[in-house]
Every structure is written in C-alpha cells, then in structure tokens.
Gaussian input, Z-matrix of N, CA and C with variables (Angstrom, degrees):
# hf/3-21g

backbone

0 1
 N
 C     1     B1
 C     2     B2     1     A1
 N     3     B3     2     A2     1     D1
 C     4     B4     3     A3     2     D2
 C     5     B5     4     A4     3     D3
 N     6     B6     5     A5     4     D4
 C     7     B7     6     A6     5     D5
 C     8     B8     7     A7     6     D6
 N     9     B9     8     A8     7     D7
 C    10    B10     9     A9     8     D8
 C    11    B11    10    A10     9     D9
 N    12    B12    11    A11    10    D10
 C    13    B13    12    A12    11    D11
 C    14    B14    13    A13    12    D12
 N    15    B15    14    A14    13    D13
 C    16    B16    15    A15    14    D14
 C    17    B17    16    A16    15    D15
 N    18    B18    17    A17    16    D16
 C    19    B19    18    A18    17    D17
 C    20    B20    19    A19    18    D18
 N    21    B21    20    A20    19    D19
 C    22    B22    21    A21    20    D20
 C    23    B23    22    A22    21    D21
 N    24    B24    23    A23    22    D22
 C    25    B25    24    A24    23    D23
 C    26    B26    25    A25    24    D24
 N    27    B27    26    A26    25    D25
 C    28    B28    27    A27    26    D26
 C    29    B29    28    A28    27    D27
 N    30    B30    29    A29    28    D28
 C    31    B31    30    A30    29    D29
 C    32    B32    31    A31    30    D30
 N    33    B33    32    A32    31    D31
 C    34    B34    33    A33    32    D32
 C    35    B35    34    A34    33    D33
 N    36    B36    35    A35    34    D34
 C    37    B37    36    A36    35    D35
 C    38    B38    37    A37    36    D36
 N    39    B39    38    A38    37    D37
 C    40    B40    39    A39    38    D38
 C    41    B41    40    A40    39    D39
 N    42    B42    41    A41    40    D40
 C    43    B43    42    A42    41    D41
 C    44    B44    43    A43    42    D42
 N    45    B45    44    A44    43    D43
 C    46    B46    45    A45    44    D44
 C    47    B47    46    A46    45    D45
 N    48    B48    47    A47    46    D46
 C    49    B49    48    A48    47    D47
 C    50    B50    49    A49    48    D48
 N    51    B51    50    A50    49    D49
 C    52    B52    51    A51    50    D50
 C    53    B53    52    A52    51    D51
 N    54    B54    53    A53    52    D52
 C    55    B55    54    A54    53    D53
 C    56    B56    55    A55    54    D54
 N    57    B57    56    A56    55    D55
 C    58    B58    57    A57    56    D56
 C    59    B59    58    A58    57    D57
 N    60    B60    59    A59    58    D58
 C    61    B61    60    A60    59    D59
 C    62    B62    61    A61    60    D60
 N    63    B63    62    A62    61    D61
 C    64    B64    63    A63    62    D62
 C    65    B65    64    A64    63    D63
 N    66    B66    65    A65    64    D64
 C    67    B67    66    A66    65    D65
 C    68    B68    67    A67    66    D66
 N    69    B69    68    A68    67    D67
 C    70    B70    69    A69    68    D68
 C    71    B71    70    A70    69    D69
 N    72    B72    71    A71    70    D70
 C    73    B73    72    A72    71    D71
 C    74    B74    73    A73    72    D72
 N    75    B75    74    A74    73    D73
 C    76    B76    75    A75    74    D74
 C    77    B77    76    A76    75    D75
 N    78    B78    77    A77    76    D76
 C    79    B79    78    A78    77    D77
 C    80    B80    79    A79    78    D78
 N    81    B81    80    A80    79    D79
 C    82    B82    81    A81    80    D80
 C    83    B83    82    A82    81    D81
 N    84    B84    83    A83    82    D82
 C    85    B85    84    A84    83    D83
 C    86    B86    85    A85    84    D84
 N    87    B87    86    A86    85    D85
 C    88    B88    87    A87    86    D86
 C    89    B89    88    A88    87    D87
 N    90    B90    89    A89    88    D88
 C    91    B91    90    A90    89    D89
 C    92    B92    91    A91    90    D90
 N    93    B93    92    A92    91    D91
 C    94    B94    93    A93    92    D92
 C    95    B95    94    A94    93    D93
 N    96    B96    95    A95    94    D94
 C    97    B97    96    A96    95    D95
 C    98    B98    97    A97    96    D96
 N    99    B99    98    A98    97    D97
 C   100   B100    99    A99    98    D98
 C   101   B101   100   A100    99    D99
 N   102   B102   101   A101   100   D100
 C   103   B103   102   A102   101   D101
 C   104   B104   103   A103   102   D102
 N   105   B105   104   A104   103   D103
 C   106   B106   105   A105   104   D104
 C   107   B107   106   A106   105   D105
 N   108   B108   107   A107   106   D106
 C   109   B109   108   A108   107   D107
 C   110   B110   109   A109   108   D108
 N   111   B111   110   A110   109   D109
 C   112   B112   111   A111   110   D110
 C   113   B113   112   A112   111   D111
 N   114   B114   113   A113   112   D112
 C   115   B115   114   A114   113   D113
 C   116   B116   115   A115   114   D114
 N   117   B117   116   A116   115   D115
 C   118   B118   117   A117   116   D116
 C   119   B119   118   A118   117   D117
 N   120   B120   119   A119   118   D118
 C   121   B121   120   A120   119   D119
 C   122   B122   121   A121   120   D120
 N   123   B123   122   A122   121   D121
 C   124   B124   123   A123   122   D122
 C   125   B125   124   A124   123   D123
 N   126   B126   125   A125   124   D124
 C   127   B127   126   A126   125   D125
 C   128   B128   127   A127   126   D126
 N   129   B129   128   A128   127   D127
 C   130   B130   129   A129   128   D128
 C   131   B131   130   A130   129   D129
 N   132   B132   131   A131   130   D130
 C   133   B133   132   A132   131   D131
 C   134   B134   133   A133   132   D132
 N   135   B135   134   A134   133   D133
 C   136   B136   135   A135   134   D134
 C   137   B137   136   A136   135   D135
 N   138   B138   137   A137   136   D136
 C   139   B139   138   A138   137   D137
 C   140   B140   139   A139   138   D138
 N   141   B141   140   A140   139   D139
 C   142   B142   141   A141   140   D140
 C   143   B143   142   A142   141   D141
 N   144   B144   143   A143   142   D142
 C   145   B145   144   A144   143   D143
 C   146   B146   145   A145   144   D144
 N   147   B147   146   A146   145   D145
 C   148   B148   147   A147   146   D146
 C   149   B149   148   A148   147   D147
 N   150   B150   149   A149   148   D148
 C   151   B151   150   A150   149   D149
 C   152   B152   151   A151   150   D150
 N   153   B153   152   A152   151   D151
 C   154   B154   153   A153   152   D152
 C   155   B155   154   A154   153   D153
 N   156   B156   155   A155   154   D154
 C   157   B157   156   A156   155   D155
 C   158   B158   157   A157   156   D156
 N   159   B159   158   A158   157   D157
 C   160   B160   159   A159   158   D158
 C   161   B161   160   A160   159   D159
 N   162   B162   161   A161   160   D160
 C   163   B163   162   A162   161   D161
 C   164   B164   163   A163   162   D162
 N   165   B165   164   A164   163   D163
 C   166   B166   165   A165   164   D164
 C   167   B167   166   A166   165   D165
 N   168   B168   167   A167   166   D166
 C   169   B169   168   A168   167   D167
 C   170   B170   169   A169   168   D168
 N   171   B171   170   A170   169   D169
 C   172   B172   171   A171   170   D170
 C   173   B173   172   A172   171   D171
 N   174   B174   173   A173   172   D172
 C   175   B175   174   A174   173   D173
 C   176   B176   175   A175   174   D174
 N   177   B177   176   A176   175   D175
 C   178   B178   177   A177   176   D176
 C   179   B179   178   A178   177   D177
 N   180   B180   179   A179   178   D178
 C   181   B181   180   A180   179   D179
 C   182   B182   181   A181   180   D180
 N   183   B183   182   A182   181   D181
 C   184   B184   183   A183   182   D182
 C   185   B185   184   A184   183   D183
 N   186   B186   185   A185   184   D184
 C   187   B187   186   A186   185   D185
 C   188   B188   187   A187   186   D186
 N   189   B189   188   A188   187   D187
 C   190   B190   189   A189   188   D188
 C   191   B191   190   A190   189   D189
 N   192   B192   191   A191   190   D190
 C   193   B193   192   A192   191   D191
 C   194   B194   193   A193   192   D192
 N   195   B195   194   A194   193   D193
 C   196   B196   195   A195   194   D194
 C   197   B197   196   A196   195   D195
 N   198   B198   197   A197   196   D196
 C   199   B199   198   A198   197   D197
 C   200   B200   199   A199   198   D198
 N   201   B201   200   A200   199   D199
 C   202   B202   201   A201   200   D200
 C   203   B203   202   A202   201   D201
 N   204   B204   203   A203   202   D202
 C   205   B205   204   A204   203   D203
 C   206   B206   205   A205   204   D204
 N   207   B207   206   A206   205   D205
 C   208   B208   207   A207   206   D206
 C   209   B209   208   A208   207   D207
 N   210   B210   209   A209   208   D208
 C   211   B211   210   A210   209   D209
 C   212   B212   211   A211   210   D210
 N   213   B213   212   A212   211   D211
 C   214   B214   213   A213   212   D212
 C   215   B215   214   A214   213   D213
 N   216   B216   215   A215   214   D214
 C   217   B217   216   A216   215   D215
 C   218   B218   217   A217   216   D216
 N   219   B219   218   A218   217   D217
 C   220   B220   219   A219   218   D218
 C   221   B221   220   A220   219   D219
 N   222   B222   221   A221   220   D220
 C   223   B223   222   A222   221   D221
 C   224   B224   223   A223   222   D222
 N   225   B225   224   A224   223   D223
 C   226   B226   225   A225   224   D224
 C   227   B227   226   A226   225   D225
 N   228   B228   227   A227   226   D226
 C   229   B229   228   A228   227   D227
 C   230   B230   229   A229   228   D228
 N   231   B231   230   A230   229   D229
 C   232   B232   231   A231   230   D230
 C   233   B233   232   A232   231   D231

   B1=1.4480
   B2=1.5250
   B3=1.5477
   B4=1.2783
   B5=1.5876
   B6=1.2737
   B7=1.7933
   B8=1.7768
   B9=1.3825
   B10=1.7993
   B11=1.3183
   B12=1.5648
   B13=1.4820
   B14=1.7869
   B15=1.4614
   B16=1.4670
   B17=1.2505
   B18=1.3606
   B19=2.1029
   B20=1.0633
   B21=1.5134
   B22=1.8169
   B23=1.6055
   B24=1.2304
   B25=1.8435
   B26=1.2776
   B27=1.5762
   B28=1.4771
   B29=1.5826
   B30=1.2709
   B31=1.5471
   B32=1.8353
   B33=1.0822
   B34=1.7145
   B35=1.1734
   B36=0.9830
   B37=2.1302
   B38=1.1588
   B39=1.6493
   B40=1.1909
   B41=1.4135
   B42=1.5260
   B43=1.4061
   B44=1.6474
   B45=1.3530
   B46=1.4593
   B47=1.1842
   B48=1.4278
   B49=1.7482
   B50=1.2991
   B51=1.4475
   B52=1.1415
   B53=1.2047
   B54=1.2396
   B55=1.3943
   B56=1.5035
   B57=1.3599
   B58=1.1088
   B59=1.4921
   B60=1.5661
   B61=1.5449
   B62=1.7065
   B63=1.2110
   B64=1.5034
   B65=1.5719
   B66=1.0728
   B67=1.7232
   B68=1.8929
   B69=1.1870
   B70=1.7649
   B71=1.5034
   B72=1.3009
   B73=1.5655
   B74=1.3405
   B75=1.1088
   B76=1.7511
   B77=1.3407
   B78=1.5905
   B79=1.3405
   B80=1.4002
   B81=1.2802
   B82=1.8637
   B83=1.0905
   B84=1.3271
   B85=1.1376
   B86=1.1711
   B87=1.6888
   B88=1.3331
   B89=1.6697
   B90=0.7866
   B91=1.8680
   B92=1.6119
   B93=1.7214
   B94=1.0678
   B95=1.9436
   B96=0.9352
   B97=1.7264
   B98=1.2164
   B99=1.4876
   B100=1.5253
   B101=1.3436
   B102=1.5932
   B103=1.6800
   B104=0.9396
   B105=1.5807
   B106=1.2351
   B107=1.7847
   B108=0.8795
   B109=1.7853
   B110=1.8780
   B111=1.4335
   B112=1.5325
   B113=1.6394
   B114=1.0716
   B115=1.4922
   B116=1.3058
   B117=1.4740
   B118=1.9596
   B119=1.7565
   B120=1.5377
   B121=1.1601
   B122=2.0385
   B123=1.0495
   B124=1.4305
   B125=1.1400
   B126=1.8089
   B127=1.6881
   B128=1.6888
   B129=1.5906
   B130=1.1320
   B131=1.2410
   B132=1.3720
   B133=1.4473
   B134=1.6962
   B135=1.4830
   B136=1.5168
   B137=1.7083
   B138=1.2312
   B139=1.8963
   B140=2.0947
   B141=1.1498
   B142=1.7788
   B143=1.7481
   B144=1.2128
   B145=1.3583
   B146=1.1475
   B147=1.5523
   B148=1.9005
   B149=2.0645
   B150=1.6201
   B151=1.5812
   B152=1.8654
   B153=1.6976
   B154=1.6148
   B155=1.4171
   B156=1.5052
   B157=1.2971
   B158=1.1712
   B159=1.4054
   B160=1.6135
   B161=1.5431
   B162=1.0405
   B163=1.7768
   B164=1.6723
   B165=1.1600
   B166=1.5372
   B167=1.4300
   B168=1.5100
   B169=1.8100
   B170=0.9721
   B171=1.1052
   B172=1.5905
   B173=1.5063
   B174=0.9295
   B175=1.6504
   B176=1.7505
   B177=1.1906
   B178=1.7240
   B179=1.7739
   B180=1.0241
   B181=1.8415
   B182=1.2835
   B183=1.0887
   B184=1.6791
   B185=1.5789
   B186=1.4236
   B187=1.2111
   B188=1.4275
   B189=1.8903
   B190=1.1182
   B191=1.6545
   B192=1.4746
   B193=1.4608
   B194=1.8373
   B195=0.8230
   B196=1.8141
   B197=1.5663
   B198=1.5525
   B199=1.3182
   B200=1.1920
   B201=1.7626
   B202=1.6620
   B203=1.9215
   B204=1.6087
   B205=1.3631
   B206=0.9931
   B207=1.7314
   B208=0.8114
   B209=1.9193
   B210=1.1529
   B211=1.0975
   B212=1.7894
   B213=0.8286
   B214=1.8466
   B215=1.7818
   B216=1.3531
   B217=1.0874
   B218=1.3784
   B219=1.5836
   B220=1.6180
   B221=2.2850
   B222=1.5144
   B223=1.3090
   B224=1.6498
   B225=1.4184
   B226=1.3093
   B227=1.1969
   B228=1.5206
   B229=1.6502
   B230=1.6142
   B231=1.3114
   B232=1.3085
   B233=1.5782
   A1=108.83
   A2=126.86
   A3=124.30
   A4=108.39
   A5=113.42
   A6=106.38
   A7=119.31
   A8=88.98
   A9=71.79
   A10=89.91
   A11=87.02
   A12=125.96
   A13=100.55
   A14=90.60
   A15=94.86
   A16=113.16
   A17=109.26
   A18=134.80
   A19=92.90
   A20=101.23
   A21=103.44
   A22=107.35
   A23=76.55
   A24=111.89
   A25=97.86
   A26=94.11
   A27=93.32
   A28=88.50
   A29=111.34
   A30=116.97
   A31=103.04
   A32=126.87
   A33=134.86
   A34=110.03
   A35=102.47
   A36=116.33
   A37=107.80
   A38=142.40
   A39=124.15
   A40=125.42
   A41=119.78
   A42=120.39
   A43=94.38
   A44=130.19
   A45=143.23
   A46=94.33
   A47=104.07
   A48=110.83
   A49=129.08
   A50=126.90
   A51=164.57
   A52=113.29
   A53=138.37
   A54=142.26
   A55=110.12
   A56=140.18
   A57=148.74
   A58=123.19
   A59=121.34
   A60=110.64
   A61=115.94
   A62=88.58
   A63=103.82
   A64=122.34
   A65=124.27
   A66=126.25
   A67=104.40
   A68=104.87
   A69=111.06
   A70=94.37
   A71=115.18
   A72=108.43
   A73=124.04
   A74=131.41
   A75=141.39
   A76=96.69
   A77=102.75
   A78=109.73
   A79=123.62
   A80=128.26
   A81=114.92
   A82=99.20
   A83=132.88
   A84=143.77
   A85=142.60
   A86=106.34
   A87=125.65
   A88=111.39
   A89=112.77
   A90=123.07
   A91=105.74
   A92=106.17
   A93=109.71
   A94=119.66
   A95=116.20
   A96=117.54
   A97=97.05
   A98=103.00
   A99=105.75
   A100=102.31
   A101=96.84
   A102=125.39
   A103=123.46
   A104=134.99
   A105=116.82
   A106=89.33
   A107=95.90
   A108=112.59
   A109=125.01
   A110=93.02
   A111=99.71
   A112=112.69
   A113=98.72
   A114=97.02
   A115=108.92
   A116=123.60
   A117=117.75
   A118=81.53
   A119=130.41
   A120=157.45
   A121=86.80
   A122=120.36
   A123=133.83
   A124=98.24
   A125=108.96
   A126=116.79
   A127=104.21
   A128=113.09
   A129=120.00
   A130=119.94
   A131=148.43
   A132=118.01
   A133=99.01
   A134=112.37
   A135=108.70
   A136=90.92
   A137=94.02
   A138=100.20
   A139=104.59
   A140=97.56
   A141=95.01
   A142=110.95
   A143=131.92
   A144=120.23
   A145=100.39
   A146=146.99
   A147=133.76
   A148=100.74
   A149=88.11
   A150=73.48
   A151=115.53
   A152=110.48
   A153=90.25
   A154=108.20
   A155=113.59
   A156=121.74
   A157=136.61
   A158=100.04
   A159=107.80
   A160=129.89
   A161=101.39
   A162=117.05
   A163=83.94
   A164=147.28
   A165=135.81
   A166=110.41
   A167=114.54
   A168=93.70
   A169=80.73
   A170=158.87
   A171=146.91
   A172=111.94
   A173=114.13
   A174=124.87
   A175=113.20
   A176=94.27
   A177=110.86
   A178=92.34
   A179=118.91
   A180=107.94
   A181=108.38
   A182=139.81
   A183=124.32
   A184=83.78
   A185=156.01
   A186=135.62
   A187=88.95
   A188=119.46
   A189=85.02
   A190=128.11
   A191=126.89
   A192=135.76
   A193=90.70
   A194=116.64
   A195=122.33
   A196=97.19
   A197=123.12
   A198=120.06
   A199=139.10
   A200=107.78
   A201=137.64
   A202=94.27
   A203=105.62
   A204=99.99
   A205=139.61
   A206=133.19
   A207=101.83
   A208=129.96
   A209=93.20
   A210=111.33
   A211=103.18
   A212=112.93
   A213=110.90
   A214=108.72
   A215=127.66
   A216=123.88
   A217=120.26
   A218=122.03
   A219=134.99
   A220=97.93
   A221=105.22
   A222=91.54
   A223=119.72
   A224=128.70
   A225=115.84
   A226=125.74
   A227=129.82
   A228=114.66
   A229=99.27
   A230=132.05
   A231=143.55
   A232=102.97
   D1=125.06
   D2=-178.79
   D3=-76.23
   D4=156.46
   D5=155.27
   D6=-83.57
   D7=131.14
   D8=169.10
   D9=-141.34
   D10=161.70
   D11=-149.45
   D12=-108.60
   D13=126.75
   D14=-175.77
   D15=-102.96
   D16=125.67
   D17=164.35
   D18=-75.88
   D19=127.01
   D20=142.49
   D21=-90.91
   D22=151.05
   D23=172.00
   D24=-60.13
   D25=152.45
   D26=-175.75
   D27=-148.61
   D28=51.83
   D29=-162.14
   D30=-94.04
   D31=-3.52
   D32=-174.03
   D33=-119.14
   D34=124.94
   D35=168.90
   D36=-49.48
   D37=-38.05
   D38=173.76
   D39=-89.57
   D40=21.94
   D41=168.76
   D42=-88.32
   D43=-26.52
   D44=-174.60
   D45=-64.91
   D46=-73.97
   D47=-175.56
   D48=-36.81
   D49=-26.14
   D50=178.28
   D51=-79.62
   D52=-20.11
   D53=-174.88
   D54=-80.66
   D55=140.42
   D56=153.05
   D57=-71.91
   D58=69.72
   D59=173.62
   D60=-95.30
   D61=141.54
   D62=175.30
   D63=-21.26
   D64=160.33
   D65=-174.11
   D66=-144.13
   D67=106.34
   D68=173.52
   D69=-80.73
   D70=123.62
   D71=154.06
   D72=-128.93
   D73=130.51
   D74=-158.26
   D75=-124.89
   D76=128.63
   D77=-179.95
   D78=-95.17
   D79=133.14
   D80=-159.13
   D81=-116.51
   D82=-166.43
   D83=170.40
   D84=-45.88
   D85=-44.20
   D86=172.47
   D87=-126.09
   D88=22.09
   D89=168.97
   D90=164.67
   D91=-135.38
   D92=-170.11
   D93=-136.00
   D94=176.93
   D95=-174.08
   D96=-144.75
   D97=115.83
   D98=167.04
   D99=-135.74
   D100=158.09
   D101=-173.52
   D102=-121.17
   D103=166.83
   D104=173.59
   D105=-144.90
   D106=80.45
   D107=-176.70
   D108=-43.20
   D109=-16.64
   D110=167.78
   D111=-80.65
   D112=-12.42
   D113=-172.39
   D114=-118.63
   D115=110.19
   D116=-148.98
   D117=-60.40
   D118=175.47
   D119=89.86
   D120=119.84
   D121=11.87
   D122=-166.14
   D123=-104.39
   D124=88.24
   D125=172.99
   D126=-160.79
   D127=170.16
   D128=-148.46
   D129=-155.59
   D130=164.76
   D131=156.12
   D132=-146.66
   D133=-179.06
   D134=-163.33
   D135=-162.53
   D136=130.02
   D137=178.02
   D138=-56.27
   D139=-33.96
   D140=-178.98
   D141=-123.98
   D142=147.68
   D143=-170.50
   D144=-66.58
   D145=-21.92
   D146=168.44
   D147=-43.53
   D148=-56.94
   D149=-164.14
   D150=-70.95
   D151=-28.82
   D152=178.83
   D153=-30.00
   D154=-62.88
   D155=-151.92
   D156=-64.57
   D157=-36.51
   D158=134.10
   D159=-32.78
   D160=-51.40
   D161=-161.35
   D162=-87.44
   D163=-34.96
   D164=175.88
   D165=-72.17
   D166=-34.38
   D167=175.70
   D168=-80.38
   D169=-95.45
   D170=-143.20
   D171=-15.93
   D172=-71.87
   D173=165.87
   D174=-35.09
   D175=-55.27
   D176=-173.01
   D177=-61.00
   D178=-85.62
   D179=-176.54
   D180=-43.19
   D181=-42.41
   D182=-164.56
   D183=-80.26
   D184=-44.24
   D185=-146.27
   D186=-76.86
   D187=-60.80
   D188=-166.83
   D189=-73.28
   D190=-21.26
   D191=165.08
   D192=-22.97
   D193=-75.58
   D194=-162.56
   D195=-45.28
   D196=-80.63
   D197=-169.97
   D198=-67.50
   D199=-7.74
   D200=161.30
   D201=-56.06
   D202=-58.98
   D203=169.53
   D204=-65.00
   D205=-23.30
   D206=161.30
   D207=-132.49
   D208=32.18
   D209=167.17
   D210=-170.70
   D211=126.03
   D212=-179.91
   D213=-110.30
   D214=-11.02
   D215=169.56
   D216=-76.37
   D217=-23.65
   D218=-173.26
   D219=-82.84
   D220=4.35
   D221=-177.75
   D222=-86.11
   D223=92.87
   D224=-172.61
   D225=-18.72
   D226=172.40
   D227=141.91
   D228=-108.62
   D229=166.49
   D230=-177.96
   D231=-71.03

C-alpha cells in the first residue's frame, strides 16, 4: 500500500481570503504605503497606519476577487 499525501483544495475564494500574507509598510511623509508583495501590483496607502490597513485588505479581496476570476491557479500562497 503506498502513502499518499493529502493537498487541500484550494478550489474557494474564501480559503484565499483566509490566508495570512505578509504586509510591507513604508512610512512617507504624510501617512503610510503598504504592500503585500506576494501578490504582484497589491498595494495601498492610508493617511494613519489604522487606515493603510484597512485600505490593504481592501486591496487584498478585490485583488484576489479579480484573479479567483479569472484564473485562480496563478494565485500565490504567502
């Protein structure tokens, strides 16, 4: 009998949603810029660090909402 090794599925947008990826945040002049570098073009900024972070999951669900649609295999994991 072989062992096999079990994958989870990763077939639902909210197992994505659900993921914890990393957050770059650079502080500017007049607030802040944050990134989330696993995910190309997924960045944001917020006059106080409450709102970047806000404004990065914000970013973070609509990025993945878009590439869940149209391709869901090209979505990294962190």
């Amino acid at each position: 009998m072989q062992n096999q090794i079990f994958e989870p599925q990763h077939d639902s947008l909210s197992y994505y949603l659900s993921l914890q990826y990393p957050i770059d945040v650079y502080p500017e002049e007049h607030g802040f810029t944050v990134i989330i570098a696993d995910l190309p073009g997924c960045m944001s900024q917020g006059k106080t660090m409450d709102e970047a972070i806000v404004n990065i999951n914000r970013a973070k669900h609509l990025w993945l909402e878009t590439v869940y649609a149209t391709d869901k295999n090209s979505i990294p994991l962190p």
